[in-house]
C-alpha positions as CSV (number, residue, x, y, z in Angstrom):
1,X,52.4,40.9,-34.0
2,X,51.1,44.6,-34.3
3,X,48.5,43.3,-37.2
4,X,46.4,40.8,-35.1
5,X,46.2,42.8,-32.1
6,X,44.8,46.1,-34.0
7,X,42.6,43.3,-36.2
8,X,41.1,42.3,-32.4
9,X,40.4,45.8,-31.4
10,X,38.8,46.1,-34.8
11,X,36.4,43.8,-33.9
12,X,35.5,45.0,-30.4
13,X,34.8,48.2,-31.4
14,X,32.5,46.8,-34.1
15,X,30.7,44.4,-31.2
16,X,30.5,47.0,-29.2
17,X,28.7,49.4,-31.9
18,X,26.8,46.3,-32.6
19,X,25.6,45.8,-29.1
20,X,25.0,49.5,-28.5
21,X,22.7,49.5,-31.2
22,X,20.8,46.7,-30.4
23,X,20.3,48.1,-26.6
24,X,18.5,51.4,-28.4
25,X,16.5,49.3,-31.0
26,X,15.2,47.4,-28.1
27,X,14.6,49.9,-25.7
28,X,15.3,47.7,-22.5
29,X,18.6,45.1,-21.5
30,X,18.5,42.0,-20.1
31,X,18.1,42.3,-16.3
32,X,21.9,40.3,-15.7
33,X,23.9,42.1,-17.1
34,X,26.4,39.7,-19.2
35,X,30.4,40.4,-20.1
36,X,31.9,40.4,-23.1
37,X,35.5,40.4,-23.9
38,X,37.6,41.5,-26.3
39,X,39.8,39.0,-28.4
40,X,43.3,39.7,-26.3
41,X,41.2,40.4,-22.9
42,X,42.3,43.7,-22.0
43,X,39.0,45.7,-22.3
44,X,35.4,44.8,-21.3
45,X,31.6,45.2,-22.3
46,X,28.6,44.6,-20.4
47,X,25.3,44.5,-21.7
48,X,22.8,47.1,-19.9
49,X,20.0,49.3,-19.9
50,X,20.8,52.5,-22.5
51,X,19.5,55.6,-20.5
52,X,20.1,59.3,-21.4
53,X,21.0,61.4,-18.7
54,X,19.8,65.6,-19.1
55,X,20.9,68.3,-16.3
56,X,18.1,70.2,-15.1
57,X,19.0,73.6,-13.4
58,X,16.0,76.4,-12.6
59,X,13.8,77.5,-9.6
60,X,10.9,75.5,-8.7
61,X,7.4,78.0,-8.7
62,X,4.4,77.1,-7.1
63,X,1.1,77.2,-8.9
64,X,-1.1,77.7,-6.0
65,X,-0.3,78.8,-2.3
66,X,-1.4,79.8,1.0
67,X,-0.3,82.5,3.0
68,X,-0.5,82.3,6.9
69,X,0.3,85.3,9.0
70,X,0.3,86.3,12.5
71,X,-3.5,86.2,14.5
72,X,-4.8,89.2,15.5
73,X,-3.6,89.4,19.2
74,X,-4.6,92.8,21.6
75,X,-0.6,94.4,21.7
76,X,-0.1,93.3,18.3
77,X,3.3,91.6,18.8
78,X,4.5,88.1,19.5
79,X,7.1,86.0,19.2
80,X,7.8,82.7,17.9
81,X,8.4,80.0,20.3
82,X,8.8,77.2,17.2
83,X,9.2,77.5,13.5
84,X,9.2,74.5,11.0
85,X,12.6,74.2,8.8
86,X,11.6,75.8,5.3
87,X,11.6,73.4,2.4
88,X,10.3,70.6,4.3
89,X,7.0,68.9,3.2
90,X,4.0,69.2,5.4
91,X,0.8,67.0,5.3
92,X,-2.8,69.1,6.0
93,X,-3.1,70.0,10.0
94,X,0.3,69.5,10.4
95,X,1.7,72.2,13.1
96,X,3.6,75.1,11.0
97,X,4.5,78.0,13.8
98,X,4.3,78.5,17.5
99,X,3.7,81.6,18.8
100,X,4.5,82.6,22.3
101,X,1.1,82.4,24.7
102,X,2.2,83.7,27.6
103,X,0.2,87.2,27.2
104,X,-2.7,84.9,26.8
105,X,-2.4,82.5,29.5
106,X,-3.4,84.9,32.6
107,X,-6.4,86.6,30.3
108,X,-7.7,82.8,29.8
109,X,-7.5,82.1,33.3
110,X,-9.5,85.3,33.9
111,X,-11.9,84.1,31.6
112,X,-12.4,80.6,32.6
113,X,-12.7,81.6,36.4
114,X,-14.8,84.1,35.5
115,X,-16.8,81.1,33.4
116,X,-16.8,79.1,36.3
117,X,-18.3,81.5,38.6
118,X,-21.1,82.6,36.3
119,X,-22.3,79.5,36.4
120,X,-22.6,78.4,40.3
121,X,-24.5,82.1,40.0
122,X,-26.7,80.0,37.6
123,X,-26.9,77.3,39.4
124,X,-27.4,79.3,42.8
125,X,-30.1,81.3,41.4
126,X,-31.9,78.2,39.9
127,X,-31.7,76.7,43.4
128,X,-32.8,79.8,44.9
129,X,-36.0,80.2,42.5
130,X,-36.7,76.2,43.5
131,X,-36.5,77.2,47.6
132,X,-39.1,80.0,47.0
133,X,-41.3,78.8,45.1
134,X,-41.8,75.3,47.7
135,X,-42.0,78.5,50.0
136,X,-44.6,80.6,48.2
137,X,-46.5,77.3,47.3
138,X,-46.9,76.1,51.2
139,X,-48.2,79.4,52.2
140,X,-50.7,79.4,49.7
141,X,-51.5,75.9,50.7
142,X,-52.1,77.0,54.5
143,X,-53.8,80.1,53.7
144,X,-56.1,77.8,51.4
145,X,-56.7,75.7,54.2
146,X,-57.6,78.3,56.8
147,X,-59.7,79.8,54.1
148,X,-62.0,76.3,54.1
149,X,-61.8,76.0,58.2
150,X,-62.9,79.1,58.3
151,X,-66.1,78.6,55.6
152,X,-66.6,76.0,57.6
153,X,-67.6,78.1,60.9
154,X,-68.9,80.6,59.0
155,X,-71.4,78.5,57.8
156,X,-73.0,77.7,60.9
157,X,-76.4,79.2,61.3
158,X,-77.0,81.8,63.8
159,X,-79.7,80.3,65.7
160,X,-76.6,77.8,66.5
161,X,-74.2,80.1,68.1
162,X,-74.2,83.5,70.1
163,X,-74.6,86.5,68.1
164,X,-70.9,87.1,69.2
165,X,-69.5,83.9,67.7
166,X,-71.3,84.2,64.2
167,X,-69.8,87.3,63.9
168,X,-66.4,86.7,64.7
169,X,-66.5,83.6,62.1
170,X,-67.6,85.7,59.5
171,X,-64.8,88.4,60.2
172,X,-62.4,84.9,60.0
173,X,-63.6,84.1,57.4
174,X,-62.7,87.5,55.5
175,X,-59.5,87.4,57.3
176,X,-58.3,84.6,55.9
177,X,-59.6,85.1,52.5
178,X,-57.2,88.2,52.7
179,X,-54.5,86.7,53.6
180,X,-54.7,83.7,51.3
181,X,-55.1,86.5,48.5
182,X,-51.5,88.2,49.8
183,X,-50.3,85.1,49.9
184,X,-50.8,84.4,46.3
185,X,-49.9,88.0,45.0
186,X,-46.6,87.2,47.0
187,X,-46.0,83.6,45.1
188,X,-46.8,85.5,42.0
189,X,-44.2,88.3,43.0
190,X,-41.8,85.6,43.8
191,X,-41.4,83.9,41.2
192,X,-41.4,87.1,38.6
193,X,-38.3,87.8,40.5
194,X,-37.0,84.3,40.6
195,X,-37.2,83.7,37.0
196,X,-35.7,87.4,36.3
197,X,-33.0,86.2,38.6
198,X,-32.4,83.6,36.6
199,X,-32.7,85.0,33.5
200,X,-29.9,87.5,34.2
201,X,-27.9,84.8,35.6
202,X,-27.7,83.1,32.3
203,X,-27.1,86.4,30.3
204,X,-23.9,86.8,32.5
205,X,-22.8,83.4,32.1
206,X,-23.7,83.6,28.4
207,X,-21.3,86.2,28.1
208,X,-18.5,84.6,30.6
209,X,-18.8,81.9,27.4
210,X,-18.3,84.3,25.0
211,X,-15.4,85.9,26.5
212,X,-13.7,82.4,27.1
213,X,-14.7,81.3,23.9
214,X,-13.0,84.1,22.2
215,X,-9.7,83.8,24.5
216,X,-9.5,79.5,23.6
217,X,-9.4,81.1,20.1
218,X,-7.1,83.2,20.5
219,X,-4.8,80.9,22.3
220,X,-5.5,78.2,19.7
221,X,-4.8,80.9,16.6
222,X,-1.3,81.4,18.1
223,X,-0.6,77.5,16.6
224,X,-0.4,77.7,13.0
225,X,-1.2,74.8,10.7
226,X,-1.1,73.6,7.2
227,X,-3.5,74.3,5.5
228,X,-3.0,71.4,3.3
229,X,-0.3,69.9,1.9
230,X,2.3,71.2,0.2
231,X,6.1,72.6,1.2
232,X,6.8,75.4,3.2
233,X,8.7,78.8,2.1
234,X,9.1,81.1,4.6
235,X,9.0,84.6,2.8
């Protein structure tokens, strides 16, 4: 009885040697993977794909990366309100660290009020400039027009009038001819100052946008981001 059963194991050792070589001949197995028994049933084979297996142990080193660091902030420390976990895989813009704002919050505040106002002064001193020059421009217009009334009388001949009344049309007339002239130096005046009032009125609200410029950047640089995408090491 002993000779038949080693005689079976014989032969599945030899199929199985059989069918091992055939898996690494071909390269690939069948896709159902098939049994096959031994002659007395107590062992079994299954026909599959033949893959080496190889344990890889080492450090991972990358080949190019990007350092972020803290912004420059006016008492040169901070602390983080949020940190991403290390080792986990980031996609470009994707928010890295937090830092805590709340030394920037009153200065932007300050800034954007500051903004604000600037530029109803702006506005206010574009209004104003408007108001004087319809001002300046209808006394003009008046004095012009007492100017011509008064050619007018002045133009009548003597013989027409009392020696009295020729004269006092001609002094009119010069009269009004000065005042039309004042009237004009003090449109001209006017409106140097109007425009310089505006002009300074922009300058401060140019520099109100500055200022507020420079504090949205500062709060925005407290929020770092990836650069692009990669995994993140803290060092």
């Amino acid at each position: 009885m002993k000779a038949p059963r080693f005689a079976a194991r014989a032969r599945l050792a030899a199929l199985l040697a059989i069918l091992a070589l055939e898996a690494c001949s071909r390269g690939h197995a069948d896709s159902a993977a098939q049994p096959v028994r031994g002659g007395d049933g107590d062992l079994v084979a299954y026909r599959g794909r033949f893959e080496p297996r190889f344990l890889l142990t080492g450090q991972l080193e990358a080949i190019a990366a990007e350092n972020l660091i803290v912004p420059r902030i006016p008492n040169w420390q901070t602390t983080i309100r949020w940190l991403e976990s290390e080792g986990a895989v980031v996609r470009k813009g994707q928010r890295l660290v937090e830092f805590d704002t709340t030394s920037f919050a009153q200065d932007f505040g300050e800034k954007l009020l500051a903004w604000e106002q600037a530029g109803s002064g702006l506005a206010k001193a574009e209004a104003d400039r408007v108001a004087a020059s319809a001002d300046t421009e209808f006394q003009v217009a008046q004095r012009s027009i007492a100017v011509r009334k008064a050619e007018i009388a002045a133009a009548i001949p003597v013989e027409f009038l009392r020696g009295k009344d020729f004269q006092e049309n001609q002094i009119a007339l010069t009269r009004a001819r000065t005042e039309l002239a004042k009237a004009e130096e003090d449109r001209a005046s006017r409106d140097v100052a109007s425009e310089e009032a505006v002009h300074q009125a922009r300058i401060v609200l140019d520099k109100a946008r500055r200022e507020l410029d420079a504090a949205r950047q500062a709060m925005d640089g407290m929020v770092l981001k990836a650069p692009r995408d990669g995994i993140v090491v803290i060092g």
